[in-house]
C-alpha positions in Angstrom: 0.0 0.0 0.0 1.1 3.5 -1.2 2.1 5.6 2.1 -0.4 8.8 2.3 1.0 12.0 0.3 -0.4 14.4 2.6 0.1 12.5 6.0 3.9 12.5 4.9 3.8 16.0 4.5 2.0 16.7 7.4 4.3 14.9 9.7 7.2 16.7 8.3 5.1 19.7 8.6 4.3 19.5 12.5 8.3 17.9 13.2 9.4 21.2 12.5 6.4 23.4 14.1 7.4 21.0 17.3 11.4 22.3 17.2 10.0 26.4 17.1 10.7 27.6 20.3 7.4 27.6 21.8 5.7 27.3 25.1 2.4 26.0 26.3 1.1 27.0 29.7 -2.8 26.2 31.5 -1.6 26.6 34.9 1.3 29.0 36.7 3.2 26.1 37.0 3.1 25.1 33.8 3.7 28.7 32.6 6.7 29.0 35.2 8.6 26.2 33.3 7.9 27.4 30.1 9.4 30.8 30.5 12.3 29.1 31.1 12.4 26.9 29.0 12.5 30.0 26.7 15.4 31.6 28.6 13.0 33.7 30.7 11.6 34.4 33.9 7.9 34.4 35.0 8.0 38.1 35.2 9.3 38.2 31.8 5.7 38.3 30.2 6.6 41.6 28.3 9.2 39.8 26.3 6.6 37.1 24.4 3.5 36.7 22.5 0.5 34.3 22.6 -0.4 32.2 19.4 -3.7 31.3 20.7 -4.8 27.8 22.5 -2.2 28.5 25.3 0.7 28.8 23.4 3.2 31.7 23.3 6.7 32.7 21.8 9.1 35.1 22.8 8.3 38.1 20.6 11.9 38.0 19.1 10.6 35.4 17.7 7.6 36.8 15.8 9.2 36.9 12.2 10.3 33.3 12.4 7.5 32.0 13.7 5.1 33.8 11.2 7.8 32.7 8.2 7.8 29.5 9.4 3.7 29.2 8.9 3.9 30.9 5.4 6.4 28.3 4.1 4.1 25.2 5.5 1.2 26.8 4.5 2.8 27.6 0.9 4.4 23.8 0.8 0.9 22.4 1.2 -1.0 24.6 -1.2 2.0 23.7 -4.1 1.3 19.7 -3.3 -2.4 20.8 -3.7 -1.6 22.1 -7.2 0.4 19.7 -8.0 -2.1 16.8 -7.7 -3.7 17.9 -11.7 -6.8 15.5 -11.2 -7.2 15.0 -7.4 -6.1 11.6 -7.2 -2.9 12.1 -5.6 -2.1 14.5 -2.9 -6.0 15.9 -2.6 -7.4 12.2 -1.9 -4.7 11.1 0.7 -5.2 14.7 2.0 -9.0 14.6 2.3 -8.9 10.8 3.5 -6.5 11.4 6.3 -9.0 13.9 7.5 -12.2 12.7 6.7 -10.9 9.6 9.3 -9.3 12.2 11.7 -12.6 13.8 12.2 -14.2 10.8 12.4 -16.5 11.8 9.3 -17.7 7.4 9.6 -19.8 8.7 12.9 -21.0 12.3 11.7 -20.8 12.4 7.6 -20.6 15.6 8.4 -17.6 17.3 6.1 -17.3 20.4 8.6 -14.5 19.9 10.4 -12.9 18.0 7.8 -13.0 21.3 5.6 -12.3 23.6 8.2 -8.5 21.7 9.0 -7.8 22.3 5.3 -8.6 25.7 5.2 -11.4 25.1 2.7 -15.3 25.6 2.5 -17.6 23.6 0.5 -17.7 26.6 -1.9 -14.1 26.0 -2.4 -14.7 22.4 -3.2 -17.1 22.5 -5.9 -15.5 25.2 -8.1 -12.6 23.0 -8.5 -13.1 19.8 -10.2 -9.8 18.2 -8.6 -11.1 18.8 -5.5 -14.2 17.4 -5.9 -13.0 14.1 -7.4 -10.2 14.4 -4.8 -13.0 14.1 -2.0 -15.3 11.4 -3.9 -12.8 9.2 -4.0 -11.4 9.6 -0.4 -14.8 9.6 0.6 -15.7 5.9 -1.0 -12.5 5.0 -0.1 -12.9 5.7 3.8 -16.3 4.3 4.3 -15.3 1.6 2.0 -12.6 0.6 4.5 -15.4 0.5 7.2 -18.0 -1.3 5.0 -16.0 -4.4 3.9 -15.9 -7.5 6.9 -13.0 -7.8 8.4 -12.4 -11.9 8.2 -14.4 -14.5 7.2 -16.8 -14.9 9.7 -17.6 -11.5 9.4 -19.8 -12.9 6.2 -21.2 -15.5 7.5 -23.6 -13.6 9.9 
C-alpha cells in the first residue's frame, strides 16, 4: 500500500512546528517552566507573545515564527496544485482527514474542511477537488463497509 501524500507531509510539517521555540502554559506552574524553558523568567511576560490555545513565543521570535507558517502553508498549497486531477495528494489529503474527524460517525464534512482551510464553496469550483473528495470519501467508508475476516460474512 502506497504511504499517504499528505500525512507524509503533514508529519514533516508538524516535526518542524514542534522544534519552534514555543511554550504552552494552562496553569502558573506550567507557565513558570515554560518561561524558562524560553530563557526567561515568570515576570518576563513583556518579552513574548500568545499564538492562541495557550501557546506563546518570545516576541523576538515573531518573524520566524510567522515565516515558518507561510512556508508550510505555501508547501501544502504547491502539493495541492500539484495533484492535476485529485487523485494524488488531494485524496490522501481529504482521506487522512475525513478519518481524523471521524467523518464514519457524523458524515458531516465540517471539520474536515475547516482543517484544510477550505469551504464547501471551495470544493465544488474545483473539479480536482471534488473528485479528490469522492474518492477519499468511498474509499474511507469503504474501508469500514467491507468485513474484516471470514466470519464477518457469515452472519
Amino acid at each position: 500500500m502506497a504511504k499517504n501524500a499528505y500525512e507524509i507531509l503533514r508529519n514533516k510539517q508538524q516535526e518542524e512546528f514542534n522544534k519552534f521555540p514555543m511554550g504552552f502554559a494552562f496553569s502558573d506552574e506550567q507557565f513558570k517552566e515554560a518561561m524558562e524553558k524560553l530563557g526567561l523568567t515568570e515576570k518576563d511576560t513583556d518579552k513574548v507573545v500568545s499564538i492562541g490555545a495557550g501557546g506563546f513565543i518570545r516576541k523576538s521570535d515573531v518573524k520566524s515564527f510567522n515565516e515558518m507558517n507561510n512556508r508550510l502553508d505555501k508547501e501544502k498549497k504547491e502539493a495541492i496544485a500539484a495533484d492535476k486531477d485529485g487523485t494524488g495528494f488531494i485524496k490522501d489529503m481529504f482521506l487522512y482527514e475525513l478519518g481524523n474527524h471521524e467523518y464514519i460517525i457524523t458524515y458531516d464534512l465540517t471539520d474536515t474542511l475547516d482543517s484544510l482551510d477550505l469551504t464547501m464553496e471551495d470544493v465544488e469550483k474545483d473539479p480536482r477537488l471534488q473528485k479528490g473528495l469522492q474518492m477519499a470519501r468511498k474509499e474511507y467508508l469503504d474501508g469500514y463497509n467491507k468485513p474484516k475476516n471470514k466470519t464477518d460474512y457469515e452472519r
